[in-house]
C-alpha positions in Angstrom: 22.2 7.0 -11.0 22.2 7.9 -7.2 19.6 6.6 -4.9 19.4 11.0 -4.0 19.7 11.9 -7.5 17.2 9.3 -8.6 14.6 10.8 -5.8 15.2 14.0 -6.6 14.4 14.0 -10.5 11.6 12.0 -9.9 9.7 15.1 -8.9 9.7 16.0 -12.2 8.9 12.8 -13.8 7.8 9.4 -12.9 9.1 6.0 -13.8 8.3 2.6 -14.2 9.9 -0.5 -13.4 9.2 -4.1 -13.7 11.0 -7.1 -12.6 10.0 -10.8 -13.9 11.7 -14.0 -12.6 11.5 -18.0 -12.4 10.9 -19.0 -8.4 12.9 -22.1 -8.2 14.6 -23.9 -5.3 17.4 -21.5 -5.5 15.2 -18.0 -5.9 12.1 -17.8 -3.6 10.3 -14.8 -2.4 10.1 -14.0 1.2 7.9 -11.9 3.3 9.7 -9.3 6.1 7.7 -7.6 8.1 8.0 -5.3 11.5 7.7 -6.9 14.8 4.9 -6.1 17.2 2.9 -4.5 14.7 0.6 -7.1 13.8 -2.6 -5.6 14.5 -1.7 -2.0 13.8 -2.2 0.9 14.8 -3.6 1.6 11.3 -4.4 4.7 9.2 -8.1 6.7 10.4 -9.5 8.3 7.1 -12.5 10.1 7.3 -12.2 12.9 4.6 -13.3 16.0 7.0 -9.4 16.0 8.6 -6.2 14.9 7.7 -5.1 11.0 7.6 -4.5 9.9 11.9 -3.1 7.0 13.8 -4.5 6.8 16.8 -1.5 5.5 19.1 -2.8 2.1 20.4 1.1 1.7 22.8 0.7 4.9 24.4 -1.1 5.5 28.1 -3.1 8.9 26.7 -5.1 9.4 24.1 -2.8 10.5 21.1 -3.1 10.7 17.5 -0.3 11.0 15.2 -0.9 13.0 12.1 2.7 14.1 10.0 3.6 11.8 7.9 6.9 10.2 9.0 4.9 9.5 12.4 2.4 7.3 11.1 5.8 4.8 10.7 7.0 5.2 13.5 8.4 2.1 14.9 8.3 0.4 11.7 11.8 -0.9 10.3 13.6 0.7 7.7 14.0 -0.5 4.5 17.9 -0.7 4.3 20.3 -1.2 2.2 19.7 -4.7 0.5 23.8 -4.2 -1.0 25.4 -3.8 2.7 27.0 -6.4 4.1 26.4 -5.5 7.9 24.0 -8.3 9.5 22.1 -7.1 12.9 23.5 -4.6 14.8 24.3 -7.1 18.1 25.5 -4.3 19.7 21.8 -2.3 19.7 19.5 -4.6 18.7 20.3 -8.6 18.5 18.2 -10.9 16.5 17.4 -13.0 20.3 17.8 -9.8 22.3 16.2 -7.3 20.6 14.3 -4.7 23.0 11.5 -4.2 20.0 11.1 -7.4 20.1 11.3 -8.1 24.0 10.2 -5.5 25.9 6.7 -4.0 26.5 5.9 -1.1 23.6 4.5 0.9 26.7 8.5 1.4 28.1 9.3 2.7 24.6 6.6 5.3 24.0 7.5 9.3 24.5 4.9 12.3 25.2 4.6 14.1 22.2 5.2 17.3 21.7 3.8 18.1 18.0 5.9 16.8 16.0 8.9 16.7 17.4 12.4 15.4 15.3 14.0 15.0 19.0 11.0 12.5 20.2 10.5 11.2 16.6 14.2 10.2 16.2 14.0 8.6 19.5 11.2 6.3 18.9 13.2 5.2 16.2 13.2 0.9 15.9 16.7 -0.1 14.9 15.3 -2.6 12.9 16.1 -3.3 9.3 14.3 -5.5 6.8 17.7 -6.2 4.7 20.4 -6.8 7.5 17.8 -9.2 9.3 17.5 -10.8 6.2 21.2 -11.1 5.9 21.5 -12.0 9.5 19.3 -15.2 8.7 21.0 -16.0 5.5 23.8 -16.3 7.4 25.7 -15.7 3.9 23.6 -18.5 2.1 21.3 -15.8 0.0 22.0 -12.7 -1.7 19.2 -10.4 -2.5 17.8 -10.3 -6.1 15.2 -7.9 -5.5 13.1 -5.2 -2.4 9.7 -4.4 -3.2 7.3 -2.4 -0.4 4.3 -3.9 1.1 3.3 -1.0 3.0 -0.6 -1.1 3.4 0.0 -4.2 5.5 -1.6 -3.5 9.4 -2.2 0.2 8.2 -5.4 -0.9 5.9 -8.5 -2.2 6.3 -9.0 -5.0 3.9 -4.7 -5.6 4.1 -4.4 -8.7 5.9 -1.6 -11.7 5.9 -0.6 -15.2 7.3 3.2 -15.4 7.9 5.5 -18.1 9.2 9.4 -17.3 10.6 11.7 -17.2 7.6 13.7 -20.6 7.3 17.2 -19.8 4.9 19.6 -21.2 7.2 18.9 -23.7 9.6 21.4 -22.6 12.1 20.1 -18.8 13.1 16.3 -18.6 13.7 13.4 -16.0 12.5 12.3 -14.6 16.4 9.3 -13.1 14.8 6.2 -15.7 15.7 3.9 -17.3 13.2 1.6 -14.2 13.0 -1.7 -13.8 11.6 -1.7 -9.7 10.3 -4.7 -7.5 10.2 -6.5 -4.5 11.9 -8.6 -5.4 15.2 -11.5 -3.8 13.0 -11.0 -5.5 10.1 -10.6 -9.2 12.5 -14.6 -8.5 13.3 -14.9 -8.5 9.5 -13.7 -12.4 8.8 -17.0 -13.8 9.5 -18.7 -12.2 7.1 -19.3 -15.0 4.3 -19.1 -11.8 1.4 -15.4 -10.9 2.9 -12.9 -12.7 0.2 -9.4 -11.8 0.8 -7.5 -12.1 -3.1 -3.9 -13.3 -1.6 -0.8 -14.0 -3.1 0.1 -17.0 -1.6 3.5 -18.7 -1.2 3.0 -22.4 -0.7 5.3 -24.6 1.6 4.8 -27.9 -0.6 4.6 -28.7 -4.0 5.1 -31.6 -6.9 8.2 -29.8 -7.9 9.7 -30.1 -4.6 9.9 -26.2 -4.3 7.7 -23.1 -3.4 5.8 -21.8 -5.6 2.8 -19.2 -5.6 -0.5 -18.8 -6.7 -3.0 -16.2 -6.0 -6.3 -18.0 -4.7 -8.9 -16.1 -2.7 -8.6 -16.9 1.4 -10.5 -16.9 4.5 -9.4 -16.1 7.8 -9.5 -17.2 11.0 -8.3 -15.1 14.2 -9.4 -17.2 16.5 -7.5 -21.2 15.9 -4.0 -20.4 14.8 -4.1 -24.0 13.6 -6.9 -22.6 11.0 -5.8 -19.9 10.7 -6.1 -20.0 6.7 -8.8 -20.8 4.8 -9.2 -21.5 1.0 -12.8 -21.8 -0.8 -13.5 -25.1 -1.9 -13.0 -25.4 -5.5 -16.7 -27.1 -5.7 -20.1 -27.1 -3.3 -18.5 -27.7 0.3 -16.9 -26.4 3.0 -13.6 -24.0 3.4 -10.3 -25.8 3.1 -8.1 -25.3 6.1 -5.0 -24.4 4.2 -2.9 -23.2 7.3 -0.1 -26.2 7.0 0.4 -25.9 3.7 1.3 -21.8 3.6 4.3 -20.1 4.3 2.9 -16.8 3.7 -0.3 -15.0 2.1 -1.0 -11.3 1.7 -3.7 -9.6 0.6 -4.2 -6.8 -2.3 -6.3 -5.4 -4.4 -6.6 -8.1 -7.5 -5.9 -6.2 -11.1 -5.8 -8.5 -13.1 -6.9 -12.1 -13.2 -6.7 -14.9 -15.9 -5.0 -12.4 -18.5 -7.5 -9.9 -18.0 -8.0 -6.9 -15.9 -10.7 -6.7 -13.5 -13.1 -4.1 -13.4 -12.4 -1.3 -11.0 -15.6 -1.3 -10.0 -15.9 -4.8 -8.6 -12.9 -3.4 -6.0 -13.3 0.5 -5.2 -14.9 -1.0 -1.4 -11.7 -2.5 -0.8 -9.8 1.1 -1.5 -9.1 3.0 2.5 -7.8 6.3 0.2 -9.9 7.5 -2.8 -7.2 9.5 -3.7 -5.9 6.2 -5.3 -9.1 6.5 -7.9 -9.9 9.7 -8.4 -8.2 13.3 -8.4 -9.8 15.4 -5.7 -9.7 19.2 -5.9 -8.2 20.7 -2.7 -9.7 23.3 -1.2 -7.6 24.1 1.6 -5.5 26.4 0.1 -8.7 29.3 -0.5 -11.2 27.9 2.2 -8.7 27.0 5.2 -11.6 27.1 7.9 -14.2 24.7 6.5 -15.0 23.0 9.8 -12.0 21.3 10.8 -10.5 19.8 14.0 -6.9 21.0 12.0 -7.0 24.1 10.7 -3.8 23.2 8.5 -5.4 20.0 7.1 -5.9 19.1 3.5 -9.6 18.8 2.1 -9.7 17.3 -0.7 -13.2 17.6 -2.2 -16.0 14.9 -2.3 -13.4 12.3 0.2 -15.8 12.1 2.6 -18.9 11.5 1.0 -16.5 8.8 -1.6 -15.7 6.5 1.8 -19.2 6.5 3.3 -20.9 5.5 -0.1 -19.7 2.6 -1.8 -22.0 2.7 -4.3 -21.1 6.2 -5.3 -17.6 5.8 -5.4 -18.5 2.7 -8.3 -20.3 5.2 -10.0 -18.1 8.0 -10.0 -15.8 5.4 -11.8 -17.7 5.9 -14.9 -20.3 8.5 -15.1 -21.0 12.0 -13.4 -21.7 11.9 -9.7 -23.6 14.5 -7.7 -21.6 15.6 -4.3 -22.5 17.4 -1.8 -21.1 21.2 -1.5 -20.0 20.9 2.0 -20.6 17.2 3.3 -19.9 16.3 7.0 -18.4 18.5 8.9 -18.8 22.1 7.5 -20.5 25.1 9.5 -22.8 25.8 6.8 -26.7 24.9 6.2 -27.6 23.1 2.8 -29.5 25.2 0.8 -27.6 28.3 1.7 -24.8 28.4 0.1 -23.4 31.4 -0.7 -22.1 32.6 -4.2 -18.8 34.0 -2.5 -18.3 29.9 -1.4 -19.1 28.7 -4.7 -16.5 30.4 -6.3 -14.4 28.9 -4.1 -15.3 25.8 -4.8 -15.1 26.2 -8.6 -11.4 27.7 -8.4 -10.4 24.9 -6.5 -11.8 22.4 -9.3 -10.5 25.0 -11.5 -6.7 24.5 -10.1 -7.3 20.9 -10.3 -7.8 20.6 -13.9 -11.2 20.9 -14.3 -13.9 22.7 -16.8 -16.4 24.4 -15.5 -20.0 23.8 -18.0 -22.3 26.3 -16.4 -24.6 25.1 -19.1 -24.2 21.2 -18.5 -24.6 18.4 -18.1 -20.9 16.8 -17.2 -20.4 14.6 -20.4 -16.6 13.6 -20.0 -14.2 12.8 -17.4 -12.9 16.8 -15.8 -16.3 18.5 -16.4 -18.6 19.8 -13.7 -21.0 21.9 -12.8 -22.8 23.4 -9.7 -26.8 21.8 -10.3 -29.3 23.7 -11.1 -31.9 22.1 -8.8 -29.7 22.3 -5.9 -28.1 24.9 -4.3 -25.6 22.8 -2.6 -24.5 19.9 -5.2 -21.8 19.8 -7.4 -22.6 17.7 -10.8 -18.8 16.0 -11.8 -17.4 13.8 -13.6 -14.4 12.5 -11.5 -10.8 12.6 -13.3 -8.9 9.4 -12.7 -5.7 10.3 -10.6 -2.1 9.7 -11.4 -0.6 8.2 -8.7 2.4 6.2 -7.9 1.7 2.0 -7.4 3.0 -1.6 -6.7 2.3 -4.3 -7.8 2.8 -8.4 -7.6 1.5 -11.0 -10.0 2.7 -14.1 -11.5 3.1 -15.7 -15.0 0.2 -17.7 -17.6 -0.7 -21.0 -18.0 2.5 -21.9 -19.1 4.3 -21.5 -15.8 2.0 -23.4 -14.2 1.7 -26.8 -12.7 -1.1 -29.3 -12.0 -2.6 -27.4 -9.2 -2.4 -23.9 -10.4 0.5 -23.0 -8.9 3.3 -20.2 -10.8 7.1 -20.6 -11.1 6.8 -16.9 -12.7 6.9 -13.8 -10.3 6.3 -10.5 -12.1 6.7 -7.0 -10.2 6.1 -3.7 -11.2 6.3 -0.2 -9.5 5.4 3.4 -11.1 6.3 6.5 -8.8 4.3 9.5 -9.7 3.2 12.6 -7.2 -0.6 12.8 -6.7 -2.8 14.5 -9.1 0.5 16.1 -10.6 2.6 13.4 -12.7 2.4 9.7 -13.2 -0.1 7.0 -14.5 -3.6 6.3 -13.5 -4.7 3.2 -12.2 -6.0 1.4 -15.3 -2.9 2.4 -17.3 -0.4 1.2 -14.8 -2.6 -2.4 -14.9 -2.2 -2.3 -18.5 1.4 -1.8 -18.5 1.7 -4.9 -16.3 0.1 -6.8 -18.0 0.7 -6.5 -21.8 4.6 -5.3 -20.8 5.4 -7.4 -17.8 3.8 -10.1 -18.4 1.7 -10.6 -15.7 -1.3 -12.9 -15.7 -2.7 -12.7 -12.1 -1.8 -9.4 -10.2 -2.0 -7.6 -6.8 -2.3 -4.2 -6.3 0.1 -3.8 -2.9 0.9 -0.2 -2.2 0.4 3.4 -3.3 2.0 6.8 -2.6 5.5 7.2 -1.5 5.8 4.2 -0.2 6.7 2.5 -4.1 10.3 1.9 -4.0 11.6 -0.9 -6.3 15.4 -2.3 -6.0 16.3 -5.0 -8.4 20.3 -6.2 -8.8 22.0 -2.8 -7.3 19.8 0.2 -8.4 17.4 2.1 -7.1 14.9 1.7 -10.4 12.1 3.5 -8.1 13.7 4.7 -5.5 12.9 5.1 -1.5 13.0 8.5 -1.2 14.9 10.7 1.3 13.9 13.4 2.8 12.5 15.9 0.8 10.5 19.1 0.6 7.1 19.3 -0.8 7.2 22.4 -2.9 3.7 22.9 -3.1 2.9 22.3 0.7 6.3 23.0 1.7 6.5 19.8 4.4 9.3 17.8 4.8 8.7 14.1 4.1 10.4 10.5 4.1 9.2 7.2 3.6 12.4 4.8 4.2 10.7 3.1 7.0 7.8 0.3 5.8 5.9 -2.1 7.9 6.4 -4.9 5.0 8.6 -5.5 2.3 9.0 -8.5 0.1 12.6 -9.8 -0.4 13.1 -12.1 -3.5 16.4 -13.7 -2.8 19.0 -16.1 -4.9 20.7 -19.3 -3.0 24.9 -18.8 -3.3 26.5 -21.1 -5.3 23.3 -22.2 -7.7 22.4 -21.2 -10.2 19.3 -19.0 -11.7 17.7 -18.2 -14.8 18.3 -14.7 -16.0 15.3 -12.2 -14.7 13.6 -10.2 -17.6 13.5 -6.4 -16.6 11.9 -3.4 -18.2 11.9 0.3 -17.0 10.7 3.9 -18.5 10.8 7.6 -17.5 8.9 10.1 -18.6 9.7 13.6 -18.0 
């Protein structure tokens, strides 16, 4: 099947894909990410307007709003099965402008959303021909797999070192430690644990192998940059030497098992993820916005400022405010005209309405009776499309921990509308896959998954939304991981699995 035709019928189903192989000294995984985009600019989320970059290179104050503009400037994905390195002619790996030059002398006015300035900010860069540039012919790749909340999320942080595959070209990307500049203010907290999968540089076996191990950071001493808890009473470890990359996500599933969502829904920048949020744009289109066109999706606003509700909501009814932040309209007055509005949009969502309440299961609400202005629901888990990265049991294991296993798996879907929710998708990884230890790394049309040739979940092209009618594309990712094979040695045989549901 097509990469197009692959994107297109996914609209009307989603599919899963998972990808387990042995790391060896022949098959390593390897961590590409955009240049000069270590610290951002990430993704503002407030639930009363519609997701914003603010644009950290520009001179003015901007904000960037449509969806292709909040990659702008990030590389594309590429083609992992071309065989054209770097472009030397546009973009060298020593002489590359992006990497060079000051972002200022590449920034345009806007004007909207212009294709004429967005397709002239455009980055030649491409994670798969630099990746073939530096392989210099000695690696093929295996498998892509997107890493796309990296420098966009809060919590999403990483320690990276140059690739090293040839010895003759060199990595021009510096030893970079990844995160937001708000999230950096965040390392000193002693209750910040970043989960991480982490590639190590040395090991008994003579090869890298992973582990996920919760990390420290420090942006301060690049020579400590990376910090491990001590396995007993004592001290941090500085780990820094000994890493050739960690990232962070979400961990699903540790020691066999998967985690409670509710020990991780503060780590979560888009509640969207967890839960499915009526919209009410489509009947109440001037609830108090700074974007008249923007979504609202129900409850988002209250969801981010309240951890503790958000754990809550995982499980039991939560009481939400009518018109929380932002709205023109006094609690207590609501009017019956607005709460019909309200109650259609839940309505359109999938929800039941139980005038004579309370919520008992998962898609019931009801507008409290002691309140005028709260709604009593019980949150639906969304579907939602995901990636993951995890690594194999006890079996694969050596002395210290450490996995020869990798295990990936991503599920496209379209929000609220078709794929898996959250806990299924963990399940699926681990009793399926295989995993044993698992990252959550991405969400939303960013999951793309190419193993051997085909597009299993594909990047999408562009495409129409036909229920909002936008155009959107998501071929350009800040990070990808690139699991690659050595020529001339040989491998084990990966074990792959894949549905579709229509």
């Amino acid at each position: 099947m097509s990469n197009v035709d692959s994107a297109v019928s996914s609209h009307f189903s989603f599919q899963v894909s998972w990808h387990s192989a042995r790391l060896s000294e022949a098959r390593q995984l390897f961590l590409s990410c955009t240049p000069r985009k270590e610290h951002g600019p990430g993704i503002d989320r407030d639930g009363v307007d519609s997701p914003r970059m603010i644009n950290a290179e520009a001179p003015w104050d901007a904000a960037w709003k449509h969806p292709e503009n909040l990659r702008r400037c990030s590389w594309a994905v590429g083609d992992p099965e071309a065989t054209n390195e770097w472009d030397g002619s546009v973009c060298t790996s020593q002489q590359c402008k992006y990497l060079t030059t000051p972002a200022v002398d590449r920034v345009h006015r806007l004007s909207g959303d212009s294709e004429e300035v967005w397709k002239s900010d455009l980055c030649p860069g491409d994670h798969c021909a630099y990746f073939r540039y530096l392989a210099n012919g000695k690696w093929t790749v295996e498998a892509v797999e997107g890493c796309g909340n990296l420098s966009m999320n809060m919590w999403f942080v990483a320690y990276r070192r140059p690739m090293e595959l040839d010895g003759e070209r060199t990595d021009v990307r510096q030893t970079a430690l990844i995160y937001l500049l708000d999230e950096g203010r965040r390392f000193s907290d002693p209750s910040r644990k970043y989960s991480c999968l982490v590639k190590w540089r040395r090991c008994r076996q003579g090869f890298p192998r992973m582990s996920i191990r919760d990390l420290r950071f420090n942006a301060f001493d690049r020579a400590s940059a990376v910090h491990i808890d001590h396995e007993r009473d004592g001290p941090p470890r500085n780990i820094t030497e000994d890493v050739e990359f960690a990232v962070f996500g979400q961990q699903v599933i540790r020691d066999g098992r998967a985690v409670d969502l509710g020990t991780i829904t503060h780590q979560f920048s888009d509640v969207r993820h967890l839960f499915r949020l009526p919209n009410l744009r489509p009947s109440f289109p001037k609830y108090g916005l700074r974007d008249p066109d923007a979504d609202i999706w129900f409850g988002e606003a209250e969801l981010l400022e309240d951890a503790d509700t958000r754990r809550g909501a995982l499980s039991r009814p939560a009481l939400l405010k009518m018109f929380h932040k932002g709205g023109p309209y006094v609690p207590g007055v609501v009017s019956e005209k607005e709460r019909d509005v309200v109650a259609d949009a839940f309505q359109a969502a999938g929800y039941v309405h139980v005038p004579e309440g309370p919520p008992r299961r998962p898609g019931e609400f009801r507008f409290d009776p002691a309140s005028n202005d709260l709604v009593d629901v019980w949150l639906i888990p969304n579907v939602y499309s995901y990636s993951f990265i995890g690594l194999g049991g006890p079996d694969t294991r050596d002395g210290e921990g450490r996995s020869d296993r990798l295990v990936v798996l991503a599920a496209s879907g379209a929000s609220g509308r078709q794929g898996l929710t959250l806990r299924t998708a963990i399940d699926k990884l681990r009793t399926q896959a295989g995993a044993y230890d698992a990252l959550l790394i991405d969400e939303g049309l960013d999951v793309f998954q190419w193993v051997h040739g085909d597009w299993l979940v594909p990047v999408p092209p562009p495409f129409t939304d036909p229920e909002t009618g936008t155009t959107q594309s998501r071929d350009r990712l800040r990070t990808v991981f690139i699991l690659a094979t050595q020529e001339g040695n040989a491998t084990d045989a990966p074990t792959r699995g894949r549905e579709r549901s229509t």
